[in-house]
Biopython code that builds the backbone (N, CA, C, O; Angstrom):
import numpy as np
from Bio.PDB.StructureBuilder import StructureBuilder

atoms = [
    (1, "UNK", "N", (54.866, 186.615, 20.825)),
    (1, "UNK", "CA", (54.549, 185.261, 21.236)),
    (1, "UNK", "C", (53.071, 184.997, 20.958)),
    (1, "UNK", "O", (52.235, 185.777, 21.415)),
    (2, "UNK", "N", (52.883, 184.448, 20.582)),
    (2, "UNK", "CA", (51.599, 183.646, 19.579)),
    (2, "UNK", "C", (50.917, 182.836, 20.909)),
    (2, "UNK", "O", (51.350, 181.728, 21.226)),
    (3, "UNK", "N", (49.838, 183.471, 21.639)),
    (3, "UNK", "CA", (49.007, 182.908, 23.002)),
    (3, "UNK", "C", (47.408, 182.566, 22.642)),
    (3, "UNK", "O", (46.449, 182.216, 23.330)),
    (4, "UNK", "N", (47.615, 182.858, 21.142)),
    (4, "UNK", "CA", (45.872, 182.401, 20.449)),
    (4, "UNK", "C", (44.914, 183.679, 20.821)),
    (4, "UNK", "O", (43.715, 183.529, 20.588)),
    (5, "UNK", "N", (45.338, 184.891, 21.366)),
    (5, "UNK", "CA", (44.075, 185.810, 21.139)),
    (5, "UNK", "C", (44.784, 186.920, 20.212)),
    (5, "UNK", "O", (44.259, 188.030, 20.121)),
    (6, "UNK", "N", (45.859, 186.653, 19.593)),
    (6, "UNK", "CA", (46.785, 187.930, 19.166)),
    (6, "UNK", "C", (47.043, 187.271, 17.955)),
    (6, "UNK", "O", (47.915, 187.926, 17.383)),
    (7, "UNK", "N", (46.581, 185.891, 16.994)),
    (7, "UNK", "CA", (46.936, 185.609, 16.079)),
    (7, "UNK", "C", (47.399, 186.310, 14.875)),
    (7, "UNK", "O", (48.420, 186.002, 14.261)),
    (8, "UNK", "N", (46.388, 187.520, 14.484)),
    (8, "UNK", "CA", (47.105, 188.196, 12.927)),
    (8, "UNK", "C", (47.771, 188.944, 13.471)),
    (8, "UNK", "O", (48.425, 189.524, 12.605)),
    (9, "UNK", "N", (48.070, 189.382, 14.637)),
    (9, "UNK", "CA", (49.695, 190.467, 14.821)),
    (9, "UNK", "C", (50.529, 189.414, 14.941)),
    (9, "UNK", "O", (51.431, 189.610, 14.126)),
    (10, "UNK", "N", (50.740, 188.267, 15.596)),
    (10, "UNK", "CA", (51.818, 187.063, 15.475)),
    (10, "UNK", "C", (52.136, 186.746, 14.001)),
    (10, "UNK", "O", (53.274, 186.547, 13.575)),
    (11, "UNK", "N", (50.897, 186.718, 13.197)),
    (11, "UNK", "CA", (51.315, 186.805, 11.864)),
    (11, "UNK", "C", (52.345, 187.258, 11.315)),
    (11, "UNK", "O", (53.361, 186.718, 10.877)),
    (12, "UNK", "N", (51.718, 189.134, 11.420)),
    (12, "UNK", "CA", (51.949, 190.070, 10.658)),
    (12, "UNK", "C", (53.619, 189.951, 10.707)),
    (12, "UNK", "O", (54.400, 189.928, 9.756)),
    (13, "UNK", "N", (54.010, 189.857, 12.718)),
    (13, "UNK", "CA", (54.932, 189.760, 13.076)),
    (13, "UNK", "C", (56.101, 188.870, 12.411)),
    (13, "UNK", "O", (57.232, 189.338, 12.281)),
    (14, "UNK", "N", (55.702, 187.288, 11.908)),
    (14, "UNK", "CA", (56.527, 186.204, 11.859)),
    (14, "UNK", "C", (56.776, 186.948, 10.195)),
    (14, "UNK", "O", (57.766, 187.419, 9.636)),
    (15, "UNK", "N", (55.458, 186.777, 9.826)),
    (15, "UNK", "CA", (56.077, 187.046, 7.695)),
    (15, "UNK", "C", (57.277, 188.769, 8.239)),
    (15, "UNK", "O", (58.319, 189.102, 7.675)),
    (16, "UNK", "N", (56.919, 189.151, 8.875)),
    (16, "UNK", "CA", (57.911, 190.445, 8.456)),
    (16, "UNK", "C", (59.169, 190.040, 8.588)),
    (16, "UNK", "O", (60.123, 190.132, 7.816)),
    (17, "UNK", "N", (59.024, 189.385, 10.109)),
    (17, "UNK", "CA", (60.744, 188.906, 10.333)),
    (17, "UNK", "C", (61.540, 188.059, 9.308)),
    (17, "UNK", "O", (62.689, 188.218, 8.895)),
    (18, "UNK", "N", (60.480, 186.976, 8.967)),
    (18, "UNK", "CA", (61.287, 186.369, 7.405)),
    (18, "UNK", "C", (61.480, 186.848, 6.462)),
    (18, "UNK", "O", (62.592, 186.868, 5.935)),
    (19, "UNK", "N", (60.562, 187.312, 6.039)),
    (19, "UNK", "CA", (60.917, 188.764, 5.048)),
    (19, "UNK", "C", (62.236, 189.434, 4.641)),
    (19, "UNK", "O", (62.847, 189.457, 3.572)),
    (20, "UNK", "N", (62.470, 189.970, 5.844)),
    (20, "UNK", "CA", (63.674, 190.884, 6.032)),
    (20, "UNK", "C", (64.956, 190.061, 6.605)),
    (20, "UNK", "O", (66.069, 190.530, 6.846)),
    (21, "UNK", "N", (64.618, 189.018, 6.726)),
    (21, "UNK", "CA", (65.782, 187.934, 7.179)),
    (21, "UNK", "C", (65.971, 187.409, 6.039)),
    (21, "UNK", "O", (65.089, 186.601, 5.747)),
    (22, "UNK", "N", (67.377, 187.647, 4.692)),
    (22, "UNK", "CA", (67.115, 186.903, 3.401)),
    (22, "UNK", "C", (67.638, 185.385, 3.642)),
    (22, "UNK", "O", (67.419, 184.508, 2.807)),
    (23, "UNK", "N", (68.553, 185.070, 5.201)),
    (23, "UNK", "CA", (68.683, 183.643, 5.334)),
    (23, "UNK", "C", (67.722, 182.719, 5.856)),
    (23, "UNK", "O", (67.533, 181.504, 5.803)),
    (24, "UNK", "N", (67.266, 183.564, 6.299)),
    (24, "UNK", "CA", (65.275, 182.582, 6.609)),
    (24, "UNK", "C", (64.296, 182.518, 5.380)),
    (24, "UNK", "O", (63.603, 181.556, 5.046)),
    (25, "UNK", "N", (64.405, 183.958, 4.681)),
    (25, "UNK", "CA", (63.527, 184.111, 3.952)),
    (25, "UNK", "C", (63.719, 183.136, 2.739)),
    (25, "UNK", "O", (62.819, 183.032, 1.905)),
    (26, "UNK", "N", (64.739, 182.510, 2.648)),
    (26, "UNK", "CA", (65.344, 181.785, 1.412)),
    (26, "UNK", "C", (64.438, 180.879, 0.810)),
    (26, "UNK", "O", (64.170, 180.719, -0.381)),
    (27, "UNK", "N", (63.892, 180.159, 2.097)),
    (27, "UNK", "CA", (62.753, 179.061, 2.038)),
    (27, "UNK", "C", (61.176, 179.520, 0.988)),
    (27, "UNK", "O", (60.417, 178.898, 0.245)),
    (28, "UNK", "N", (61.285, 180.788, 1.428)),
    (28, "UNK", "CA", (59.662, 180.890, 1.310)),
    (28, "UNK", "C", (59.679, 181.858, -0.412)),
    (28, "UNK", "O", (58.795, 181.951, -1.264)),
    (29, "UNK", "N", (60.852, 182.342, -0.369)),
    (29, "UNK", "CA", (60.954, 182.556, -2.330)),
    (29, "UNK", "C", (61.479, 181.727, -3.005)),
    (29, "UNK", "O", (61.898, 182.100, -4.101)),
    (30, "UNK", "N", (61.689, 179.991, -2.526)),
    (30, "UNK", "CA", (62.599, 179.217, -3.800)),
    (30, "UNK", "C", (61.672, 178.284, -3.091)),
    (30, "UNK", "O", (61.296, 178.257, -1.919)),
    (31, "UNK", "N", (61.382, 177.453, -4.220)),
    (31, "UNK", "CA", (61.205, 175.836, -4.381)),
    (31, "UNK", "C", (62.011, 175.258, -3.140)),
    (31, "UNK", "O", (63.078, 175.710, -2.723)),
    (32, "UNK", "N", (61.281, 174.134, -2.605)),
    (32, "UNK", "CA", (62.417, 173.100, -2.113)),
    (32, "UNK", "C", (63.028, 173.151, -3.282)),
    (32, "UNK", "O", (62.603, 173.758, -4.266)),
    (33, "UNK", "N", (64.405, 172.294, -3.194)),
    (33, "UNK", "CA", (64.819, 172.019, -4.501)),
    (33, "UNK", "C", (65.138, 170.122, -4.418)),
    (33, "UNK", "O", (64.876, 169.482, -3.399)),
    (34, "UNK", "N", (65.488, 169.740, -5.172)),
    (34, "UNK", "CA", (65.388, 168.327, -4.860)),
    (34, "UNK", "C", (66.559, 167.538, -4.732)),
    (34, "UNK", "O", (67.520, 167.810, -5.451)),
    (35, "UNK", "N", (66.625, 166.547, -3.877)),
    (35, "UNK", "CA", (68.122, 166.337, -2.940)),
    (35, "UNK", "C", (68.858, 166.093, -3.935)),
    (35, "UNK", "O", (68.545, 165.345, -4.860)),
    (36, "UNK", "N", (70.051, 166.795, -3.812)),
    (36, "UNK", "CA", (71.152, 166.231, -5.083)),
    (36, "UNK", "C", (72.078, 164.956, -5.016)),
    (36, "UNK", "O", (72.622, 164.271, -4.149)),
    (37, "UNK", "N", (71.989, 164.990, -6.117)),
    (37, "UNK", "CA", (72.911, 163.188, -6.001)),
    (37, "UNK", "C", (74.203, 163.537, -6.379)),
    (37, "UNK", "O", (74.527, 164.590, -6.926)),
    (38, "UNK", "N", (75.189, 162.278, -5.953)),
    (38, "UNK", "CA", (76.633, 162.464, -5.476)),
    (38, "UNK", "C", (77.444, 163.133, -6.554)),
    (38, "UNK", "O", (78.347, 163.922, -6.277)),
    (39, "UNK", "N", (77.016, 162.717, -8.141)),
    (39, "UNK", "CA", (77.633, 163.464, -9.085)),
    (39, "UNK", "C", (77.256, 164.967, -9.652)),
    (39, "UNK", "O", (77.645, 165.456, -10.713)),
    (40, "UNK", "N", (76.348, 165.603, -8.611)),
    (40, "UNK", "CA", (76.020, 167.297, -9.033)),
    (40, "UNK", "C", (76.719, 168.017, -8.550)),
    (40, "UNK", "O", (77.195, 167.806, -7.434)),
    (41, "UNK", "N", (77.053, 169.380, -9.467)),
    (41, "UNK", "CA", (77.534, 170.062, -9.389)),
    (41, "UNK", "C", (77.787, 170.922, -7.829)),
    (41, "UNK", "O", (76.863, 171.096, -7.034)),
    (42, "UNK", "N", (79.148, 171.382, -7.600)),
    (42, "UNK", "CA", (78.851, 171.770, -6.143)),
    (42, "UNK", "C", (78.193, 172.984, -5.884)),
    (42, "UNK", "O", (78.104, 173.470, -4.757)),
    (43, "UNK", "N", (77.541, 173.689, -7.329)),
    (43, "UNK", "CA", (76.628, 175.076, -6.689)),
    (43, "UNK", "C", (75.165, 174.142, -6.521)),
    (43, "UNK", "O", (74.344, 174.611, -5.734)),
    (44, "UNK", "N", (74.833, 172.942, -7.172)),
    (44, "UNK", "CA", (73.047, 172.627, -6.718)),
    (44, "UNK", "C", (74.017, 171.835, -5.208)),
    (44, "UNK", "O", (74.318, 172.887, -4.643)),
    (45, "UNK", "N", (74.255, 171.394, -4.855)),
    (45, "UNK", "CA", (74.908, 171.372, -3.304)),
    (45, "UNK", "C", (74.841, 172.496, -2.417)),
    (45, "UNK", "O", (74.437, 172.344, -1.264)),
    (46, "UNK", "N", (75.083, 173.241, -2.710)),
    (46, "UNK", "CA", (75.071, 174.616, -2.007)),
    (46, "UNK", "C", (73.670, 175.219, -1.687)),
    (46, "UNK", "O", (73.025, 175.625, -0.720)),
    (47, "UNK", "N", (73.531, 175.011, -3.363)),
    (47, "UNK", "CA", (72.041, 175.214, -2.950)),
    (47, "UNK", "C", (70.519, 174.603, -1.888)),
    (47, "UNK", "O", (69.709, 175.087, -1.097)),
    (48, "UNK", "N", (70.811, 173.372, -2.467)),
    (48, "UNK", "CA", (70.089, 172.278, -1.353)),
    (48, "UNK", "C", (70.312, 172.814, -0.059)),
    (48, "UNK", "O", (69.370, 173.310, 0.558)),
    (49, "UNK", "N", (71.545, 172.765, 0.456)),
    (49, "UNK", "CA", (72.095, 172.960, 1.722)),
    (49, "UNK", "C", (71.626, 174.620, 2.061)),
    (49, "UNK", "O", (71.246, 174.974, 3.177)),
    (50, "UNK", "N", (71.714, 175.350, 1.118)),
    (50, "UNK", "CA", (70.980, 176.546, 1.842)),
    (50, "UNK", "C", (69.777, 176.898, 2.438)),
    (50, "UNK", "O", (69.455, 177.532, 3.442)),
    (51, "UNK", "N", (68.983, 176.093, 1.208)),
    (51, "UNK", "CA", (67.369, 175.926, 1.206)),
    (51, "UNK", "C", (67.071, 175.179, 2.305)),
    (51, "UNK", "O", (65.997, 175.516, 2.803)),
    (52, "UNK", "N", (67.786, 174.031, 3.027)),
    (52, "UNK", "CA", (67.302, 173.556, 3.913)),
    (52, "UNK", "C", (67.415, 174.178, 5.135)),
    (52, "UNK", "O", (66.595, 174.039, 6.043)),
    (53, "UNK", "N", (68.639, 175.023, 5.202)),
    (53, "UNK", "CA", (69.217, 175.425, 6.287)),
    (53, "UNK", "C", (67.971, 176.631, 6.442)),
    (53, "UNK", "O", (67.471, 176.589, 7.566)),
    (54, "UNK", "N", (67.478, 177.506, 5.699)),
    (54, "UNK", "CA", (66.853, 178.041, 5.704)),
    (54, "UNK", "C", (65.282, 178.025, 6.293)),
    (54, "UNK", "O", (64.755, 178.876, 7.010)),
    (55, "UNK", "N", (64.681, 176.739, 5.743)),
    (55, "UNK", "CA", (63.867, 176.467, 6.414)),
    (55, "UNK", "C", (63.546, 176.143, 7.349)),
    (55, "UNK", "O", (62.415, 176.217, 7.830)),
    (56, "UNK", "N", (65.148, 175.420, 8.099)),
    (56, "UNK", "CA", (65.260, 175.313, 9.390)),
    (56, "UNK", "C", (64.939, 176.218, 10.557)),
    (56, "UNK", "O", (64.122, 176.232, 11.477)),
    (57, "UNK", "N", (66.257, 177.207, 9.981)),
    (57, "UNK", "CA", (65.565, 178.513, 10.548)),
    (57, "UNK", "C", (64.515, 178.605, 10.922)),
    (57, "UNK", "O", (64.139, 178.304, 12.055)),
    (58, "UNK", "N", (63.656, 179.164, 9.782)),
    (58, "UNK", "CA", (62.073, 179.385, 9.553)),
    (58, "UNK", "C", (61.319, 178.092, 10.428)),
    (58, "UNK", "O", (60.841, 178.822, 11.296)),
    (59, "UNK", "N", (61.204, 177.740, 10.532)),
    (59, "UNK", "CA", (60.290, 176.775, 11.476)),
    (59, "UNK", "C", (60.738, 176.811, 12.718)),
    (59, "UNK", "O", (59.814, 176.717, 13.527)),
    (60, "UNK", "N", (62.195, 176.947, 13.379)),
    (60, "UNK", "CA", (62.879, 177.340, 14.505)),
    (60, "UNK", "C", (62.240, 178.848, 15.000)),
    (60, "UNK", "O", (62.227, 179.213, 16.176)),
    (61, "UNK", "N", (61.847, 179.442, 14.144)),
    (61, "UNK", "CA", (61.334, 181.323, 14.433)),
    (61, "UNK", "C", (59.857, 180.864, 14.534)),
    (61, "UNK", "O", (59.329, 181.163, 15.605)),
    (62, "UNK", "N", (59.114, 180.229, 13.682)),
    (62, "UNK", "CA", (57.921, 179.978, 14.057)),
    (62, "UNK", "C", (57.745, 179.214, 15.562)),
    (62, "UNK", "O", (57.220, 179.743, 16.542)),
    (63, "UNK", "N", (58.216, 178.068, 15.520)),
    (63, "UNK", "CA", (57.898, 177.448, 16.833)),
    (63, "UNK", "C", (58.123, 177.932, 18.214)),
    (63, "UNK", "O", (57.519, 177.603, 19.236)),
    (64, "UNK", "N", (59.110, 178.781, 18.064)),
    (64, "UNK", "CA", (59.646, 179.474, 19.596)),
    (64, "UNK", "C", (58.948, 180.495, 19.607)),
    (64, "UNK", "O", (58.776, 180.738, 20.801)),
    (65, "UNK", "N", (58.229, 181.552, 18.769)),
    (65, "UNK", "CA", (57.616, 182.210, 18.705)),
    (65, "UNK", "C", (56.141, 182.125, 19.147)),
    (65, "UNK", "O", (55.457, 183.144, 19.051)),
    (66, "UNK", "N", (55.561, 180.913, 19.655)),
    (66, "UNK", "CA", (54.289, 180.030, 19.839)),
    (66, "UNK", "C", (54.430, 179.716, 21.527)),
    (66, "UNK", "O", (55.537, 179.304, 21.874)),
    (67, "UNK", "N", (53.631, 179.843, 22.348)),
    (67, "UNK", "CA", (53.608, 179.318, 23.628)),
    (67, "UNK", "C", (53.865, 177.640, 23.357)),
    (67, "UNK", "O", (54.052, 176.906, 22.387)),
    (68, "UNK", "N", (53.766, 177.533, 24.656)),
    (68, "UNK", "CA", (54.092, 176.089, 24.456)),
    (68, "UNK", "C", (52.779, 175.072, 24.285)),
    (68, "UNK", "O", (53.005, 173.981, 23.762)),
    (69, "UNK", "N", (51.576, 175.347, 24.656)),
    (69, "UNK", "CA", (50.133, 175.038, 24.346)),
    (69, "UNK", "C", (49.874, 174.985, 23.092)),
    (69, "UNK", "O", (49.392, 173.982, 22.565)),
    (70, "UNK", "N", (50.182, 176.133, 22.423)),
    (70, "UNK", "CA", (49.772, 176.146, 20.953)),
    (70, "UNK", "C", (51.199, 175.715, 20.064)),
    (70, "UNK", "O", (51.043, 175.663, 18.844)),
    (71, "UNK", "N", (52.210, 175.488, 20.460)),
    (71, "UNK", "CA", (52.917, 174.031, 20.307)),
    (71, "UNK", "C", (52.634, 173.238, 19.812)),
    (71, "UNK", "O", (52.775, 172.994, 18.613)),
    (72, "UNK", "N", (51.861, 172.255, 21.125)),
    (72, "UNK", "CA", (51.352, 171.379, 21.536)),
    (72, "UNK", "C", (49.944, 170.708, 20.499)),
    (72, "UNK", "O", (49.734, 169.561, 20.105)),
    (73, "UNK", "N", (49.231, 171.887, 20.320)),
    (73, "UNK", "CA", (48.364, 171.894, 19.211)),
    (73, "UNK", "C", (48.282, 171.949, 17.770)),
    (73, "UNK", "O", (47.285, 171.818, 17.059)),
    (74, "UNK", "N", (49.762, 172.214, 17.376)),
    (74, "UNK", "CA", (50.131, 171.795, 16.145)),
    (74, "UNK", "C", (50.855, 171.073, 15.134)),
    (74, "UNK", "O", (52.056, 171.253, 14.933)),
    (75, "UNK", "N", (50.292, 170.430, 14.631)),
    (75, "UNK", "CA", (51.815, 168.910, 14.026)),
    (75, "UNK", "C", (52.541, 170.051, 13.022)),
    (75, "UNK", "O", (51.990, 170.941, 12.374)),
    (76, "UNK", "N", (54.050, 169.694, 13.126)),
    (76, "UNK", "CA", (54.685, 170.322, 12.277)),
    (76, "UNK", "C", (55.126, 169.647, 11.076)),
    (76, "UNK", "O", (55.959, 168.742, 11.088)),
    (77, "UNK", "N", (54.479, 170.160, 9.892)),
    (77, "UNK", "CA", (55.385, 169.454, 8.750)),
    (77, "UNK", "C", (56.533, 169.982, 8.173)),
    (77, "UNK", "O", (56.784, 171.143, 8.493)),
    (78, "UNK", "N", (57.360, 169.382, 7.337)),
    (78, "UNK", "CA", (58.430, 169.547, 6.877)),
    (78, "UNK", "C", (58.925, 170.798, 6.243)),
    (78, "UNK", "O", (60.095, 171.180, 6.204)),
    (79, "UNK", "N", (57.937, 171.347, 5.781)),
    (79, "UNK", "CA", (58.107, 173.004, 5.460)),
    (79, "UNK", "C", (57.740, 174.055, 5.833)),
    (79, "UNK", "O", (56.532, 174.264, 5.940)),
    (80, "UNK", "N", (58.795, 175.153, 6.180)),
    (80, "UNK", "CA", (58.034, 176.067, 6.822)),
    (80, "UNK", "C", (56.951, 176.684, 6.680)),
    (80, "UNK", "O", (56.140, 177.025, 7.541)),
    (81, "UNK", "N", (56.933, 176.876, 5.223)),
    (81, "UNK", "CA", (55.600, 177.571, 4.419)),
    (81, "UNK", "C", (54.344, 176.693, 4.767)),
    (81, "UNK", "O", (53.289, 177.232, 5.099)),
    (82, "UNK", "N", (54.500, 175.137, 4.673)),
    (82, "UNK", "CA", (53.515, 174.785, 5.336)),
    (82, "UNK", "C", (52.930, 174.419, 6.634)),
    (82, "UNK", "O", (51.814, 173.914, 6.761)),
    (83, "UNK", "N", (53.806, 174.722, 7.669)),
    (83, "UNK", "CA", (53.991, 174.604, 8.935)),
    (83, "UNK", "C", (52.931, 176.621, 9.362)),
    (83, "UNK", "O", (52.075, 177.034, 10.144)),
    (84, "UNK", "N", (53.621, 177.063, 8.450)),
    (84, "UNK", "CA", (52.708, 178.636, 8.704)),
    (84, "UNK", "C", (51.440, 178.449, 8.455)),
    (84, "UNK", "O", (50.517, 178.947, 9.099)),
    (85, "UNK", "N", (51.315, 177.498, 7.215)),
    (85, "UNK", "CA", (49.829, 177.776, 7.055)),
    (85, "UNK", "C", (48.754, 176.362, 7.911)),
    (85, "UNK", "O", (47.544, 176.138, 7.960)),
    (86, "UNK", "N", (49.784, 175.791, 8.376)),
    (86, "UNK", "CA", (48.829, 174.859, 9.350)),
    (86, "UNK", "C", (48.022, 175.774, 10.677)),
    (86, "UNK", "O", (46.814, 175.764, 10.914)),
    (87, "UNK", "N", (49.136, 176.566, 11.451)),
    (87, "UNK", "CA", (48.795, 177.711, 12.495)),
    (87, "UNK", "C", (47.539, 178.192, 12.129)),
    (87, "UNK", "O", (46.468, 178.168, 12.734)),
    (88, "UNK", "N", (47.892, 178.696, 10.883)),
    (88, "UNK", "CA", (46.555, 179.856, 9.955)),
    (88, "UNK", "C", (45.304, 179.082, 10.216)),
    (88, "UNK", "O", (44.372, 179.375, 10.966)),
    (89, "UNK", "N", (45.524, 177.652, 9.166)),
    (89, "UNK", "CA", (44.673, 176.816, 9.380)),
    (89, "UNK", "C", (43.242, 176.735, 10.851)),
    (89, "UNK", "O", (42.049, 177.014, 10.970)),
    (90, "UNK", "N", (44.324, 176.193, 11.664)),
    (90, "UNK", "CA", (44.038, 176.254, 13.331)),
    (90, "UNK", "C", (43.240, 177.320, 13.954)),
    (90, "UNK", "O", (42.168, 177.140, 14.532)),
    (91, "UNK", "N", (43.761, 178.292, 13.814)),
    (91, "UNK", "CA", (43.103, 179.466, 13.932)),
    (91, "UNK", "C", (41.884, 180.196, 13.400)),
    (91, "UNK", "O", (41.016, 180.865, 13.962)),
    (92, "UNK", "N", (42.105, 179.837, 12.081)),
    (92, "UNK", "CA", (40.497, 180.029, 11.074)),
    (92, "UNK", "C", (39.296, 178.879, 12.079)),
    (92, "UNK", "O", (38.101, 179.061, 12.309)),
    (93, "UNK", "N", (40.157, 177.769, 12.480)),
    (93, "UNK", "CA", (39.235, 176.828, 12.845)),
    (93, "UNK", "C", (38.545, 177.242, 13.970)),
    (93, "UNK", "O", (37.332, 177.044, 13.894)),
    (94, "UNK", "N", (38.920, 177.732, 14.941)),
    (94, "UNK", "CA", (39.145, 178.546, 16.145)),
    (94, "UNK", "C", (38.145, 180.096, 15.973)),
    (94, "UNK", "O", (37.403, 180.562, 16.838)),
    (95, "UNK", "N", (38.352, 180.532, 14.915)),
    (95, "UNK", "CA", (37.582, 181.966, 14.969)),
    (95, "UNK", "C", (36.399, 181.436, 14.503)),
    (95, "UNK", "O", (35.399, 181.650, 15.188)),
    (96, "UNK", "N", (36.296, 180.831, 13.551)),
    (96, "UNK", "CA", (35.138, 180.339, 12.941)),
    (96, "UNK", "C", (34.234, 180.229, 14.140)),
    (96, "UNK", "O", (33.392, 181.075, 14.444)),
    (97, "UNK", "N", (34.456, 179.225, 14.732)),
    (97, "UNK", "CA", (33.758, 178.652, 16.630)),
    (97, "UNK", "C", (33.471, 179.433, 17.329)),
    (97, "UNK", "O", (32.366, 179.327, 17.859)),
    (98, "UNK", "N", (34.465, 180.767, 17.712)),
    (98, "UNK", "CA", (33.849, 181.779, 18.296)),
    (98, "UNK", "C", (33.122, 182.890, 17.562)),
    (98, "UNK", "O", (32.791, 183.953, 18.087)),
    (99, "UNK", "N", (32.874, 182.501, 16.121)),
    (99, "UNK", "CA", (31.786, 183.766, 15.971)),
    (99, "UNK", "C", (30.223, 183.001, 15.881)),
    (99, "UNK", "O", (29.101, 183.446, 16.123)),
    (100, "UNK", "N", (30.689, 181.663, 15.425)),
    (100, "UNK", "CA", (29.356, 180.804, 16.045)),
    (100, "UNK", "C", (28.725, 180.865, 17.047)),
    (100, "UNK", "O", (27.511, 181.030, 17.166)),
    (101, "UNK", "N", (30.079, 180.641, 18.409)),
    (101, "UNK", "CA", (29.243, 180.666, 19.830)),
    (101, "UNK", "C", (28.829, 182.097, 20.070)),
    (101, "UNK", "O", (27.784, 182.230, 20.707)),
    (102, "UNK", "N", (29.494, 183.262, 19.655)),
    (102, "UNK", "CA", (29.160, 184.620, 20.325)),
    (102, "UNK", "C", (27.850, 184.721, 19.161)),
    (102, "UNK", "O", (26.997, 185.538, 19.508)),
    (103, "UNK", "N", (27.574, 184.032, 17.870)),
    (103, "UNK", "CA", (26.184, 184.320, 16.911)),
    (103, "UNK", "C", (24.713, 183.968, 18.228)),
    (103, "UNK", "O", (23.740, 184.674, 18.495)),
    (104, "UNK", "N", (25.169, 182.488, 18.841)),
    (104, "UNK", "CA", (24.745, 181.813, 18.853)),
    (104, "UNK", "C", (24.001, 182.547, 20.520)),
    (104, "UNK", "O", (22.781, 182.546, 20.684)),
    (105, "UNK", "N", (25.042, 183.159, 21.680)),
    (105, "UNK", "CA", (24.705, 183.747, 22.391)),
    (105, "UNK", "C", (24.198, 185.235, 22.258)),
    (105, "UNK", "O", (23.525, 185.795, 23.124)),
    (106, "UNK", "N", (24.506, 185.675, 21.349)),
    (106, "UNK", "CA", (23.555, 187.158, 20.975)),
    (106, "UNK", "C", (22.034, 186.782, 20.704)),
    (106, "UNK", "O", (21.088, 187.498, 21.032)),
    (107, "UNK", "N", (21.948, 185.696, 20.132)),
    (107, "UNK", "CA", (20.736, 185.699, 19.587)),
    (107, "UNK", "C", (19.669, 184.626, 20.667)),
    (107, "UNK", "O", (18.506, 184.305, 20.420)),
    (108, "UNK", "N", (20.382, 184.286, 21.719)),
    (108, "UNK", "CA", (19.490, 183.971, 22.793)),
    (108, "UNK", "C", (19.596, 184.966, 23.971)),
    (108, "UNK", "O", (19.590, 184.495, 25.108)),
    (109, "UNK", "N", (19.687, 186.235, 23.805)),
    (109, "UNK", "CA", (19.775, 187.369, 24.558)),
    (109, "UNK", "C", (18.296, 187.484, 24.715)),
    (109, "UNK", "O", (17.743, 187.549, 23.617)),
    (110, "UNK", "N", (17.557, 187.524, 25.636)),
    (110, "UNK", "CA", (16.505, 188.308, 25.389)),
    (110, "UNK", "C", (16.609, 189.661, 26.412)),
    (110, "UNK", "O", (17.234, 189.978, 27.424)),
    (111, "UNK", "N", (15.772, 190.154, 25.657)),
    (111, "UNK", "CA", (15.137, 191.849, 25.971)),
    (111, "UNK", "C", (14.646, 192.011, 27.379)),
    (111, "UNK", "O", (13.644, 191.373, 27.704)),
    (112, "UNK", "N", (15.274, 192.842, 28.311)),
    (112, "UNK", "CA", (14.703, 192.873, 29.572)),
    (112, "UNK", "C", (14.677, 194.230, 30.096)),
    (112, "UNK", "O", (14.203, 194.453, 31.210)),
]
sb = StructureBuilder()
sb.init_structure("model")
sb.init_model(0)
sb.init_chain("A")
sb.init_seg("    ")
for serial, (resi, resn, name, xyz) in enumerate(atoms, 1):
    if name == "N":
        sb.init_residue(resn, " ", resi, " ")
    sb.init_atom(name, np.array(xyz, "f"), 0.0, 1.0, " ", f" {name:<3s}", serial, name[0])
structure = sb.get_structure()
């Protein structure tokens, strides 16, 4: 569960599980593919329908995997792959700040 001080093991955690899940993972080795129209063949049907189902998944494993705060703190877009890297995003934003503030309080330490 992803509580914002454990971010790259929540990581490490989420890519493994998709990974090794090839009906989640479906999303993140294929293209969207693009919605098929009424006269295509029924394997790009299948396909569409997998790929989506897939990503469903995948954003269903990400989000429940997240407290509900850091939820709260992230808009989800339409793909999982980019829904992962919004988190990432967030978080870079987040560490960045605390190595500022902890730069920022080391160096008004004085010597006593």
């Amino acid at each position: 569960m992803l509580t914002g001080s454990n971010f790259r093991a929540w990581r490490d955690f989420v890519e493994t599980y998709i990974t090794f899940n090839d009906k989640i993972g479906f999303c993140f080795q294929e293209e969207k593919p693009k919605t098929p129209a009424e006269d295509d063949k029924a394997s790009v049907k299948t396909n569409h329908k997998k790929w989506m189902h897939s990503n469903m998944m995948a954003k269903n494993v990400i989000r429940q995997s997240m407290s509900k705060n850091i939820r709260g703190c992230v808009a989800e877009p339409e793909l999982a792959s980019d829904f992962l890297e919004a988190v990432s995003a967030k978080f870079k934003e987040s560490e960045k700040a605390e190595i500022a503030r902890l730069n920022k309080e080391y160096h008004s330490m004085q010597y006593s």
